[in-house]
C-alpha positions in Angstrom: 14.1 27.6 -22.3 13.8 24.7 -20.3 10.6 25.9 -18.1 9.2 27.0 -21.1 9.1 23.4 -22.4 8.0 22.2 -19.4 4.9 24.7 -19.5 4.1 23.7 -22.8 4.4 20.1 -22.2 1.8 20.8 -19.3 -0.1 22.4 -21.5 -0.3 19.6 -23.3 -0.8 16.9 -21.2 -4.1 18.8 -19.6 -5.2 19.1 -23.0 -4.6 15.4 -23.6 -6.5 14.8 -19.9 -9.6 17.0 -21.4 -9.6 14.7 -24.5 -9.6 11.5 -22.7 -13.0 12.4 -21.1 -14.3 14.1 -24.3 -13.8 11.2 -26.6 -14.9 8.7 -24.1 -18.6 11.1 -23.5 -19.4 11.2 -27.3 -20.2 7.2 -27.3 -23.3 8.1 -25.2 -24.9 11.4 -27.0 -24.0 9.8 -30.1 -26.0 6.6 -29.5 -28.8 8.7 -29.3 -28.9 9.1 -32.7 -27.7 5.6 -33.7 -30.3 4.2 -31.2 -32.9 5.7 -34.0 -31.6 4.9 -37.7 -33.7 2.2 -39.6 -32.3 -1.3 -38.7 -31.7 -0.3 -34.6 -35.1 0.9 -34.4 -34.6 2.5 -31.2 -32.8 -0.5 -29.3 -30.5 1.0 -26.1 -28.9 -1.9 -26.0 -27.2 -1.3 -29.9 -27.4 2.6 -29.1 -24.7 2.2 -26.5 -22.4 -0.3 -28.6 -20.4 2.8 -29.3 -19.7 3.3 -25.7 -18.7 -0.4 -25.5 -16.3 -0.8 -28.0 -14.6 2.6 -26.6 -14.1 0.2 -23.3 -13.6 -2.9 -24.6 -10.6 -1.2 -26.2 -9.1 -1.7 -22.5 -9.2 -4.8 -21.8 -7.1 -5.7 -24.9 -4.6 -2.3 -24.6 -4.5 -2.1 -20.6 -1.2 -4.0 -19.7 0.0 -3.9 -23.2 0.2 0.2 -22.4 2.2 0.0 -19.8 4.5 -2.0 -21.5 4.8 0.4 -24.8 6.2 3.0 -21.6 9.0 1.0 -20.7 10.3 0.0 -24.2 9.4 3.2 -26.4 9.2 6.1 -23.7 6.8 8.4 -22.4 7.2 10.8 -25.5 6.8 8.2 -28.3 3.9 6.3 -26.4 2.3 9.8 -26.1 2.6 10.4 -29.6 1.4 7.0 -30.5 -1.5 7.3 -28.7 -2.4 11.1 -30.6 -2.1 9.4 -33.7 -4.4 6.2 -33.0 -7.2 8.7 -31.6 -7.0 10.8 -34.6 -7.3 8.1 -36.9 -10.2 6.7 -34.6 -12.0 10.1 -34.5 -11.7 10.0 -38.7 -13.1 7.1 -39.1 -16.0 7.5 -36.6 -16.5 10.4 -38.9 -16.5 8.5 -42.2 -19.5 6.4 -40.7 -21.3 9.5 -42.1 -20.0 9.1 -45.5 -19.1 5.2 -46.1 -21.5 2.9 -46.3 -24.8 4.8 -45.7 -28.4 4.0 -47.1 -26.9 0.3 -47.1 -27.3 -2.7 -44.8 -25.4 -5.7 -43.4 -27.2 -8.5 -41.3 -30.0 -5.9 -41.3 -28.7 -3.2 -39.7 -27.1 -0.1 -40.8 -23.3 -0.8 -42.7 -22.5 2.5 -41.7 -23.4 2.1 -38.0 -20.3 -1.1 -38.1 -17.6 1.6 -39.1 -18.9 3.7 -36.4 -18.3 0.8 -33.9 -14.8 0.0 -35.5 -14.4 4.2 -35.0 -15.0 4.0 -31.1 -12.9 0.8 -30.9 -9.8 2.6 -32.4 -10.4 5.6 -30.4 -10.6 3.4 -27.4 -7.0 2.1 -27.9 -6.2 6.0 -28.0 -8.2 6.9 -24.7 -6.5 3.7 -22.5 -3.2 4.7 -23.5 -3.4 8.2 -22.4 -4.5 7.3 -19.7 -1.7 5.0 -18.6 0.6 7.7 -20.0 -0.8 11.3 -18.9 -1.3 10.7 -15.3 2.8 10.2 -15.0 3.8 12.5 -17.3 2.4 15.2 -15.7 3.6 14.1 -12.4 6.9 13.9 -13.7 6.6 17.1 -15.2 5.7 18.8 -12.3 8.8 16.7 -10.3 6.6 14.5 -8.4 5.7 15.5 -4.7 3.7 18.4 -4.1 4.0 19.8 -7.5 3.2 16.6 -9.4 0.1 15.8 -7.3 -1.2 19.0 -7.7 -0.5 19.3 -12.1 -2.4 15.6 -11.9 -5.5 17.3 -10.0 -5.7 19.8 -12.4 -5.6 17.6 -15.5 -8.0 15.7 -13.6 -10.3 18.7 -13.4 -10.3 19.8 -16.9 -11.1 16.4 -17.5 -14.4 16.6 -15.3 -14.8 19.7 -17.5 -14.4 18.3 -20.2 -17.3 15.4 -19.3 -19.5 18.0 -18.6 -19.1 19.7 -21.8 -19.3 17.1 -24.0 -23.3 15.8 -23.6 -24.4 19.3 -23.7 -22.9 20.2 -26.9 -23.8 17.2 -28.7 -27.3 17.7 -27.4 -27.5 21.3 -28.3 -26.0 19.9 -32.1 -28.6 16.9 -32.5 -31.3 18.9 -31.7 -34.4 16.9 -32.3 -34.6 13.2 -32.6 -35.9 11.8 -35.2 -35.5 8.9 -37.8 -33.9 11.6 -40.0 -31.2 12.8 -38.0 -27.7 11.3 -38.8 -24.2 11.3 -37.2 -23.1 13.7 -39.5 -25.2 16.2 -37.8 -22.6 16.3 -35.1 -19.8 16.4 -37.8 -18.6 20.0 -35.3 -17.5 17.5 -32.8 -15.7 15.2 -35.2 -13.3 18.5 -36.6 -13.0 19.6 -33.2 -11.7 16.7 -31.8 -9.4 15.8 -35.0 -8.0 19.3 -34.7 -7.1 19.2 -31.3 -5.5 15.7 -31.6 -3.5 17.1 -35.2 -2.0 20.1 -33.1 -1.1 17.8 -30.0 0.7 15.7 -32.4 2.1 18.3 -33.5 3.1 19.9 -30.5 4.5 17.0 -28.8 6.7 16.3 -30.9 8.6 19.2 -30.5 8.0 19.3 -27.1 11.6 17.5 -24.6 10.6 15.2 -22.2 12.8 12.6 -20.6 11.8 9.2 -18.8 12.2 8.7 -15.4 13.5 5.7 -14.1 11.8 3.5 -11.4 13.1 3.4 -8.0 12.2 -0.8 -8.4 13.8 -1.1 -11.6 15.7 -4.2 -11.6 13.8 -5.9 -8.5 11.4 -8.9 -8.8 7.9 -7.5 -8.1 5.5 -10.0 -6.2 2.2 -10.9 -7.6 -0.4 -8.4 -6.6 -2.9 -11.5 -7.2 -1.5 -13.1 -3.8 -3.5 -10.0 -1.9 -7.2 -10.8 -1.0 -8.1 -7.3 -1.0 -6.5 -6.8 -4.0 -9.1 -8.9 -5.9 -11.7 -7.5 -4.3 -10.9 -4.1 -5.8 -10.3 -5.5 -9.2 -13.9 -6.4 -9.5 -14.4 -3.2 -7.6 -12.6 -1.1 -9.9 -14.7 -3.1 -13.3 -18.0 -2.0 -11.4 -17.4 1.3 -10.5 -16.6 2.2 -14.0 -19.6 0.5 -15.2 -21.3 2.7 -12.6 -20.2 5.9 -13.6 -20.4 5.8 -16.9 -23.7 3.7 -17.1 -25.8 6.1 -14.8 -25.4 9.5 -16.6 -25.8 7.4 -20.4 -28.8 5.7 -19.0 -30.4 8.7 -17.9 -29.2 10.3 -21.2 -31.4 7.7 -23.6 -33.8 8.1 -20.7 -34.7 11.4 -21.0 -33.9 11.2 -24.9 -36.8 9.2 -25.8 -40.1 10.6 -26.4 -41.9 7.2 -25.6 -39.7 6.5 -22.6 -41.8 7.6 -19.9 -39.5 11.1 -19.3 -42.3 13.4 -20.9 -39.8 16.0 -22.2 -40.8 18.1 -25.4 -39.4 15.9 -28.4 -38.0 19.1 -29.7 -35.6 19.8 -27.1 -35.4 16.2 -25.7 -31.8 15.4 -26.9 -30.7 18.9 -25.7 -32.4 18.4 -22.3 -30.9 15.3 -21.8 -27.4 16.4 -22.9 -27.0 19.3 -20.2 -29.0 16.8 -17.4 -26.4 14.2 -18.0 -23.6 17.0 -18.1 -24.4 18.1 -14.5 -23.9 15.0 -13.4 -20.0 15.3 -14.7 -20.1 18.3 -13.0 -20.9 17.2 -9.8 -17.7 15.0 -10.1 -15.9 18.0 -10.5 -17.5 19.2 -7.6 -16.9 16.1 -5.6 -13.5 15.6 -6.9 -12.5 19.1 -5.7 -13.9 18.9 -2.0 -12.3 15.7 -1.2 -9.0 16.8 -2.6 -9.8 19.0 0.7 -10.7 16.2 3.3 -9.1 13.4 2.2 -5.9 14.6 4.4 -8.2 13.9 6.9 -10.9 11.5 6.2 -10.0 7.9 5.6 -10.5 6.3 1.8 -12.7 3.4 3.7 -15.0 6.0 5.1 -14.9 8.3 2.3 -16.0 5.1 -0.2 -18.2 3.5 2.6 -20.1 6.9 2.8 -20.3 7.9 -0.5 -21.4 4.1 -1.5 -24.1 4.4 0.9 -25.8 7.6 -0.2 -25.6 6.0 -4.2 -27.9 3.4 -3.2 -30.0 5.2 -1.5 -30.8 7.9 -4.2 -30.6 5.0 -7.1 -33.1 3.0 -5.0 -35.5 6.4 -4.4 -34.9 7.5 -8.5 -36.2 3.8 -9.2 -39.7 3.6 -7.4 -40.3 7.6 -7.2 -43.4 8.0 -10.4 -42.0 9.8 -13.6 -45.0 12.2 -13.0 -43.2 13.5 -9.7 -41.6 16.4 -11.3 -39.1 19.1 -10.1 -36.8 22.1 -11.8 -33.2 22.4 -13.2 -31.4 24.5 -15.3 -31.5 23.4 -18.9 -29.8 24.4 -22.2 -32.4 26.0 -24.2 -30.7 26.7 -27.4 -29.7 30.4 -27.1 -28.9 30.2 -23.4 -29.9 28.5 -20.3 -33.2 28.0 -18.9 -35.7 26.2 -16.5 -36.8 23.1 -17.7 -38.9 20.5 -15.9 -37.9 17.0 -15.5 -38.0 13.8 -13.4 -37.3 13.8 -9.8 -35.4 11.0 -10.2 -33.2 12.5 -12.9 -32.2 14.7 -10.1 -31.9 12.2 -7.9 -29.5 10.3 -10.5 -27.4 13.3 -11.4 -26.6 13.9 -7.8 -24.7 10.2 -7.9 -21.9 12.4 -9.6 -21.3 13.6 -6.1 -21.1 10.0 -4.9 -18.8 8.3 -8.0 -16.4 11.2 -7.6 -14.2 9.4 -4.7 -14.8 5.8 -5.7 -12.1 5.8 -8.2 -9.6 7.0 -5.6 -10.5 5.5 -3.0 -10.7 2.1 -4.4 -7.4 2.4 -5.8 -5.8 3.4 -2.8 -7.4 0.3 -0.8 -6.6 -2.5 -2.9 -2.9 -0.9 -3.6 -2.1 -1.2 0.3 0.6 -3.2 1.7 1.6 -4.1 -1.9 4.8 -2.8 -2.4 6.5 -3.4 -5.8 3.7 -5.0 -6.7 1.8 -1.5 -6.9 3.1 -1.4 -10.4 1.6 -4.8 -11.7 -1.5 -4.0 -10.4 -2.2 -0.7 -11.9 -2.1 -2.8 -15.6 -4.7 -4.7 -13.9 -6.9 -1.9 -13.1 -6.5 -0.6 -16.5 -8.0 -3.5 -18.2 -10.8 -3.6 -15.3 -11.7 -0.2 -17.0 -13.6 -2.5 -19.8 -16.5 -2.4 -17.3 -17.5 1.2 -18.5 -18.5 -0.7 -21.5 -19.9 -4.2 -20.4 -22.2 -2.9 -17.0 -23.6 -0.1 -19.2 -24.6 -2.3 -22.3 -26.0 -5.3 -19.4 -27.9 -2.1 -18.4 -29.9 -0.8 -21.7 -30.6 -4.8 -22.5 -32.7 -4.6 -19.6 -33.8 -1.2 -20.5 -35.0 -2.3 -24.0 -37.0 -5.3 -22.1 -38.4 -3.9 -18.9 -37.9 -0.4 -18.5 -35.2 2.2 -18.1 -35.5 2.7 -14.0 -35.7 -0.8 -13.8 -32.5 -1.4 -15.5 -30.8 0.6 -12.7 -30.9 -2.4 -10.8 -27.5 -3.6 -12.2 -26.3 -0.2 -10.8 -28.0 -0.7 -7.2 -25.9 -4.2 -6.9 -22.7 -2.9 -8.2 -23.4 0.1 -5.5 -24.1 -2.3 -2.8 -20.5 -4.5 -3.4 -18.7 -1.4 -3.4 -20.1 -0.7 -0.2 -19.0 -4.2 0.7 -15.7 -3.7 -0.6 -15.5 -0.8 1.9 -16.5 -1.9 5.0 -14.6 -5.2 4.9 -13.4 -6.4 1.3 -10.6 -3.8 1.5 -9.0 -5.4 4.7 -5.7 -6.1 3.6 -5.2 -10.0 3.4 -3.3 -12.5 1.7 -5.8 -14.5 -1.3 
């Protein structure tokens, strides 16, 4: 009886990893269509509000999170966490219904519960993901076991980041000035579904706390560590990185007067799967250096993959939109051949390249911290906001000069984690 809990709490848990990434990859798709209704009048920078709201979450929620652990429990903090996404999911949803055909400081009323939406589910998302990664590991009883339950939460939720662009692209269809969220109202039930049952689940679901080997020990200041601050700011622009390339690319390739040259028709579809492989790639990337890692260093693993970022971000920038080449694109009934951009290629294969950072970076700054290790993982949680502030820095400078040259705040966030690397991660007192 008691494996069979355990399996089901697994279960769980994966499917809780899968929704982290699949709430956090609707802000993007969905600002597709926001980026269009009568008031935003195709502004990127409003288009990915969503997404920044959904991160911004994290800077308020990020130590708080860890603190909800220690004086509610893993179970209660999980279930907590179910019921804020839901709720965030359903009002996202009523955007659709509240509010619409009016305005407020000229832009759309409807578009503000939307924002409030992503902001609620954003408190959702950041707890999980303070919560899932233990749980699992303690579910699997650490070592071996745990490690290996965490990789493949962490690979449905690559999965998961895939999925989620090409579906709401293949839903959204064509862009126009007429199409509204509730076109993608599918996605809404899913997701509220999914987070009903794992409420409902959990709850029935027995799963203790464990306790910390440092429990009752005075923990010194992570902040005293010089490479320590280096990968906080590290950490804030390697989120913005990851999440701002693939959304980019996806109002890139979205917009018929962007410079792309898709078919209007199948643009938002188009852009969806394009953006998609890029997730995929980070599955890829994710699942070879679970394989080297034993044997390559994080410093050369971050250094490297740093390295090859700027150079295909730099190439993507200057290579002409009319250079063209061939992927495989969602065509409605199945998959197809679709030209686009070479450096939409080039960009997708960054997945390859952000896969490690998180990691890698992590396990840097966290060297030679001791019981400070603790502390500073509430610190990288709130550095998570950066997935929100990068990105929306980014599509300002999209709506004024350009998308590719808005990829510039990418190439210098690159170029300090390549910094960071090859000397910022040398462990030093501040």
């Amino acid at each position: 009886m008691r494996k069979n809990g355990n399996l089901v709490a697994i279960i769980t848990m994966i499917f809780l990893f899968g929704m982290i990434s699949f709430v956090t990859n609707l802000a993007a798709p969905i600002g597709v269509i926001w980026k269009q209704q009568p008031g935003i009048d195709g502004s990127n920078a409003l288009g990915m509000m969503g997404n920044m709201m959904n991160f911004l979450a994290y800077l308020f929620m990020g130590i708080p999170a860890g603190k909800l652990i220690t004086r509610i429990g893993y179970k209660k903090t999980a279930l907590l966490a179910v019921a804020i996404g839901f709720f965030g999911v359903l009002i996202q949803f009523l955007s659709g219904i509240v509010g619409t055909g009016s305005t407020l400081a000229g832009l759309p009323a409807n578009w503000f519960i939307y924002l409030l939406g992503a902001f609620v589910a954003g408190f959702s998302v950041c707890i999980l993901n303070t919560v899932v990664n233990p749980m699992l590991n303690l579910l699997g009883g650490s070592g071996k076991k745990g490690n290996q339950l965490v990789q493949i939460g962490g690979t449905f939720n690559s999965l998961m980041g895939t999925i989620t662009p090409m579906f709401v692209g293949a839903l959204i269809g064509e862009v126009t000035k007429e199409t509204i969220i509730t076109d993608v109202n599918p996605v809404m039930y899913i997701a509220m579904g999914v987070f009903l049952f794992t409420f409902m689940v959990l709850s029935f679901v027995p799963i203790e706390n464990p306790h910390s080997a440092t429990d009752g020990e005075h923990a010194e200041s992570p902040w005293k560590f010089r490479h320590f601050v280096f990968g906080v700011i590290a950490i804030f622009l390697y989120v913005g990185v990851e999440v701002g390339i693939p959304g980019t690319l996806n109002f890139y390739l979205s917009d018929s007067e962007g410079g792309a040259g898709l078919d209007p028709k199948t643009a938002a579809a188009t852009a969806g799967f394009v953006a998609g492989t890029y997730w995929l790639l980070m599955l890829v990337g994710r699942f070879v250096s679970s394989f080297i890692s034993g044997m390559v260093s994080s410093r050369a693993q971050l250094g490297f993959a740093a390295a090859v970022a700027a150079v295909l971000i730099l190439a993507a920038m200057f290579i002409p939109s009319t250079v063209v080449t061939a992927m495989p694109v969602f065509k409605g009934p199945g998959f197809g051949i679709e030209q686009v951009p070479l450096s939409a290629l080039l960009l997708v294969l960054c997945g390859l390249c952000t896969s490690v950072m998180w990691g890698t970076i992590f396990n840097l700054a966290v060297e030679g911290l001791g019981n400070a290790t603790a502390l500073a993982s509430g610190a990288f949680m709130m550095m998570v906001v950066g997935g929100g502030i990068l990105p929306l820095l980014q599509n300002a400078i999209a709506d004024a000069a350009g998308y590719m040259v808005s990829y510039w705040v990418v190439v210098v966030a690159v170029l300090y984690i390549l910094w960071y690397a090859l000397l910022g991660s040398k462990v030093k007192k501040a």
